[in-house]
N, C-alpha and C positions, 0 to 999 in steps of 0.2 A: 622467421616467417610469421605473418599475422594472419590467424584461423579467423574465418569466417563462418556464421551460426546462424541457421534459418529457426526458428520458431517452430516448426516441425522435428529440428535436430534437438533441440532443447525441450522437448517435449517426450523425445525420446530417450535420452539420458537422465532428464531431473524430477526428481519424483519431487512428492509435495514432502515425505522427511525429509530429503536430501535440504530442500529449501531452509525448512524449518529451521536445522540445524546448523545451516550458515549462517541464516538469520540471528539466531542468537548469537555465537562467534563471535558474529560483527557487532550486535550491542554489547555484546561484556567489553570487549574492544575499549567503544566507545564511554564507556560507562568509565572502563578503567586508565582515561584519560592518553590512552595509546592509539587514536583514530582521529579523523577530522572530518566537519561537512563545510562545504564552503553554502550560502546561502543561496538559495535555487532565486532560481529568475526567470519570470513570464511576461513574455512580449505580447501584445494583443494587437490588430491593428484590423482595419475594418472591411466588408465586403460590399458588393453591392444588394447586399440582403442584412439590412438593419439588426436583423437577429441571428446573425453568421458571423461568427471573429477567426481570421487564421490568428494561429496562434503559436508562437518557437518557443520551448522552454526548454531550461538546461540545467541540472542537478548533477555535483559532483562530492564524491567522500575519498579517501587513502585511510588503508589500512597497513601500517609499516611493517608488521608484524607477518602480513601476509606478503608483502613488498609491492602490493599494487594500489593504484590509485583509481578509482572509476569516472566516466562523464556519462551521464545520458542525456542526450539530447534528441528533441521532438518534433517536429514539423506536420503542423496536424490542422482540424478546422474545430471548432467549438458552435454548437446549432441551438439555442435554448427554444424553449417552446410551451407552451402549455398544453395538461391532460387533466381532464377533471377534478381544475381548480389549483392543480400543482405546477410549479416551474418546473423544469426539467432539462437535463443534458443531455444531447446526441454528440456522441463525437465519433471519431475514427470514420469520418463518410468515405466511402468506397478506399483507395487506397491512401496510405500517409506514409511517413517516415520516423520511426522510434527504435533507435541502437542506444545498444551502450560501449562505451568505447573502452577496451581495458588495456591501461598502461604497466610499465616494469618502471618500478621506482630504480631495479639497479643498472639495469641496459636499457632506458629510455626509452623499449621498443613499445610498439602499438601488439598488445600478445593478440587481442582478439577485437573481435567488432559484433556483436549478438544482437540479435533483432531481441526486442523487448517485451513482446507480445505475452508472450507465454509467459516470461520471467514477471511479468508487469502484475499478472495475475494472479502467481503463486507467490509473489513477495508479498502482494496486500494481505490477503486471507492468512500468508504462512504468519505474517505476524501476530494478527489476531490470533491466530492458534499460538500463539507465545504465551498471550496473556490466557486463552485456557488453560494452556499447561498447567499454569501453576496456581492460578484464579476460580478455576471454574470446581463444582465438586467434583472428585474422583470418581464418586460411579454417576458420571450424568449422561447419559440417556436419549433424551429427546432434546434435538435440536427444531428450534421455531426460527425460521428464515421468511424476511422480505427481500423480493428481489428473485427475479426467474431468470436472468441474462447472464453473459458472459461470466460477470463478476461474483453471482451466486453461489457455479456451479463447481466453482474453485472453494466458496466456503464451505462447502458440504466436503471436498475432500481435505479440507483442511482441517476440519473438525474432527471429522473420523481418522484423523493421522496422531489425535493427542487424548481421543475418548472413542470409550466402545458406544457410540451414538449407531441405537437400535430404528429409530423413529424422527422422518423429520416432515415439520408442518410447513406448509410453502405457502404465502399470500404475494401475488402480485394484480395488479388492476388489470390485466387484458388476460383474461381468463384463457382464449384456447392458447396461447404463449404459455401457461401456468401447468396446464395439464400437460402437455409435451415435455415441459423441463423435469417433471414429475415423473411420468414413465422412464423418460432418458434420466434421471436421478435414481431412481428405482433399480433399474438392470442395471446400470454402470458400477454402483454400488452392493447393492444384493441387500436392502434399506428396505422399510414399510416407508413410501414418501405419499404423505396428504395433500391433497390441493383444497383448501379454504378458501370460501366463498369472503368469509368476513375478515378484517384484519385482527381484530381484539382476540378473535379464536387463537390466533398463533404463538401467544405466549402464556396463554392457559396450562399449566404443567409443564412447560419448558426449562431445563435446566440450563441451556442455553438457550437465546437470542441473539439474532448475527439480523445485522440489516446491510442487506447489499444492492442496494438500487440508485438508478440516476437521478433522484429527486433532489433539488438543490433548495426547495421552499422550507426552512428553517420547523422543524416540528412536527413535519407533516405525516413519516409513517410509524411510528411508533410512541403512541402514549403512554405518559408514564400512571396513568390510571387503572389501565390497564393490568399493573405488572402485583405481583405478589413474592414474597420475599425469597432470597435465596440464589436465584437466577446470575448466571455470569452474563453478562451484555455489551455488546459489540458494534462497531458499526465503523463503517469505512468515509464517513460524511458526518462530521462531529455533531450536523442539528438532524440527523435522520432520526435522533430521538428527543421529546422536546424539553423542555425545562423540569417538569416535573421526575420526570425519568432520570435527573443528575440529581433533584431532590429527592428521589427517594433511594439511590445509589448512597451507601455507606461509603464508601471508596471509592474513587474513579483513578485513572492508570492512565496515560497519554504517554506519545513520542513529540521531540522537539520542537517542545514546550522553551519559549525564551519570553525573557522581561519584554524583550522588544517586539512586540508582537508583529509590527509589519516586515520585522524579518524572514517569513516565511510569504506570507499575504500578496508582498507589494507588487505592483504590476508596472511595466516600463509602455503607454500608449503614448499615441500621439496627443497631443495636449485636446483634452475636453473630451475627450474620450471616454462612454462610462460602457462597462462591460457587466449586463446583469452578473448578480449575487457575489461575483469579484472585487467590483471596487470599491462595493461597501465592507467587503473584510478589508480588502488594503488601506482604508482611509480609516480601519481600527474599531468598526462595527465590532469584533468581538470582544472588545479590551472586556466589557461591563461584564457579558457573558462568563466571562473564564473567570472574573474577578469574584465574582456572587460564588465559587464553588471551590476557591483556591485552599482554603482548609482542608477541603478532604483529597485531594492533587497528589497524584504522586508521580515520577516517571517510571518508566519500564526497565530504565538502565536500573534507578536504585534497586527493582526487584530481583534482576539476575544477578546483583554481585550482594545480594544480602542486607541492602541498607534499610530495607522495608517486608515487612511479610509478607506472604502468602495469603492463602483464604483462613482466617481464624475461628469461622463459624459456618455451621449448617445453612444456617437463615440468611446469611449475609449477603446482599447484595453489590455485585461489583463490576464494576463498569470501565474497560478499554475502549479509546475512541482514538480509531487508528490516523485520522487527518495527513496532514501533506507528507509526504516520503521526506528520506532525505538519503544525500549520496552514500551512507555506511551502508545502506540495503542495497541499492545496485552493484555498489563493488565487495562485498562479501558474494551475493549471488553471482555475479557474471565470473568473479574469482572460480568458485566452485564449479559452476558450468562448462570452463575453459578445465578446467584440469581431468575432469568427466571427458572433455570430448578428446583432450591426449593421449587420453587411458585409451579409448575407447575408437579410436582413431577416426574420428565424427567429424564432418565438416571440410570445407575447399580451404587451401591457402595460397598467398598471395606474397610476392617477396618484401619481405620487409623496406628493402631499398628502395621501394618504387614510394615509400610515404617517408624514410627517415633522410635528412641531408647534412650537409657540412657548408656551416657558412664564417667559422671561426678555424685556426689553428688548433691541433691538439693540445690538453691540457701542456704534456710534457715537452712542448715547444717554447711553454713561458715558466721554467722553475719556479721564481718568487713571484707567479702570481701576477704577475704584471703586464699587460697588453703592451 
């Protein structure tokens, strides 16, 4: 049978450790050269609203070890826009379509199909909480957060899933959005949570900094001017912090990180197509960027299997920038969600037969192999 997983089911079963801890699984996995991602792919293609792209993308990883292989796949719209003075993303407009699809490497079947929602937003944050885990100081305290939305309020419980985070300072630009995510941050948590009028206030005593907002204008919400030393720093949009903030970063921490940069980047449009802040990274916008700071570069895999250390100092500044997913985190996660919801007898199923077929002889129909 293939289990079927609403975003409310998965919400119901998978906590943010639960995530956490698949998360990692799946990078030692990959670290320890028993995983694989195939290279994610973004289709763009255009509306009749010059600043509206639908947009199909598709990211797949196998984990052998676990015996499954994951797809997610997306069908969505992309809206950029400006807000004083920033570009900015809107997506997911009214309804879309984001599953992931989870395979059996040893019965071919399709085990489950889980909407992504939920999973979407505890895999970015849970990762970042990876890198505090082992990054951030042990007794850190106050978390400084940009970003009031969806993908915020995942950071705030993913923080508090790997630090006794007493205190958290919240800056985003539409102020009454800011105080509601603050009250609803406050109760949901049992938190002192701040709403800050100014941005620079937010990282004032912060032992972490998490920036989780839809700004796509390279530098634009957190200066590294601002910062003072010691702080673990985060961010889910590798320029949400600008240049000076990877200068004064002792260390930086990143995921799939390759030579080939527009391995991750490239976009498939119709020819002459340009899709803001996309096709100037797919055309290699960030080679210079990554290259100015590749010294101090590390990845996430060497830190969980030991190839690199931990935080070494009080004062040390260090900086995880979580950038584009790849398939080892959906199928580690939808893994672990599907086994939650058979324990737990969660979710409709569907017969397998109605998606698996036969268009070959059985194997033991041709001994040597031969058609």
């Amino acid at each position: 049978m293939t289990l079927i997983l609403s975003n409310d089911e998965v919400a119901s079963i998978f906590s943010m450790r639960a995530c956490i801890d698949a998360l990692e699984e799946g990078y030692r996995e990959l670290a320890l050269g028993r995983a694989a991602n195939a290279p994610r792919t973004d289709m763009f293609f255009p509306t009749k609203d010059p600043d509206t792209f639908y947009k199909f993308k598709c990211i797949q990883g196998g984990i052998p070890t676990m015996g499954v292989v994951g797809q997610r796949t997306q069908s969505d719209i992309d809206h950029f826009y400006h807000q004083n003075g920033d570009l900015k993303l809107a997506d997911h407009r009214g309804r879309y379509l984001s599953n992931v699809f989870l395979y059996s490497m040893e019965t071919l079947e399709l085990l489950a199909i889980v909407q992504d929602g939920e999973l979407q937003r505890k895999r970015v944050a849970g990762t970042c909480a990876i890198g505090a885990k082992y990054l951030a100081d042990e007794n850190a305290k106050i978390l400084g957060l940009y970003g009031a939305g969806f993908q915020a309020a995942s950071m705030v419980d993913a923080m508090c899933a790997v630090r006794d985070i007493q205190q958290v300072r919240v800056f985003s630009p539409t102020k009454a959005r800011r105080l509601r995510f603050c009250k609803e941050m406050s109760e949901k948590f049992d938190l002192e949570v701040l709403s800050l009028d100014q941005p620079a206030e937010v990282v004032r005593g912060a032992d972490i900094v998490a920036c989780a907002t839809n700004s796509v204008t390279p530098g634009s919400v957190c200066k590294g001017d601002w910062l003072s030393g010691g702080a673990y720093l985060t961010c889910i949009k590798y320029r949400e912090f600008d240049a000076t903030a990877y200068e004064k970063s002792d260390r930086i921490f990143f995921t799939n990180m390759t030579e080939d940069f527009s391995h991750f980047y490239r976009l498939y449009v119709p020819k002459g197509l340009q899709v803001p802040e996309r096709s100037g990274r797919a055309d290699g916008q960030d080679r210079e960027f990554y290259s100015a700071f590749s010294s101090k570069m590390y990845s996430l895999e060497e830190l969980l299997v030991g190839k690199t250390a931990g935080r070494k100092r009080a004062d040390e500044t260090i900086m995880y920038m979580k950038g584009m997913g790849n398939g080892t985190e959906f199928t580690a996660t939808a893994k672990a969600v599907y086994d939650l919801a058979c324990q737990s007898s969660v979710g409709r199923e569907i017969p397998n037969e109605w998606l698996s077929q036969v268009t070959h002889p059985p194997l033991q129909d041709h001994p040597t192999g031969e058609g």
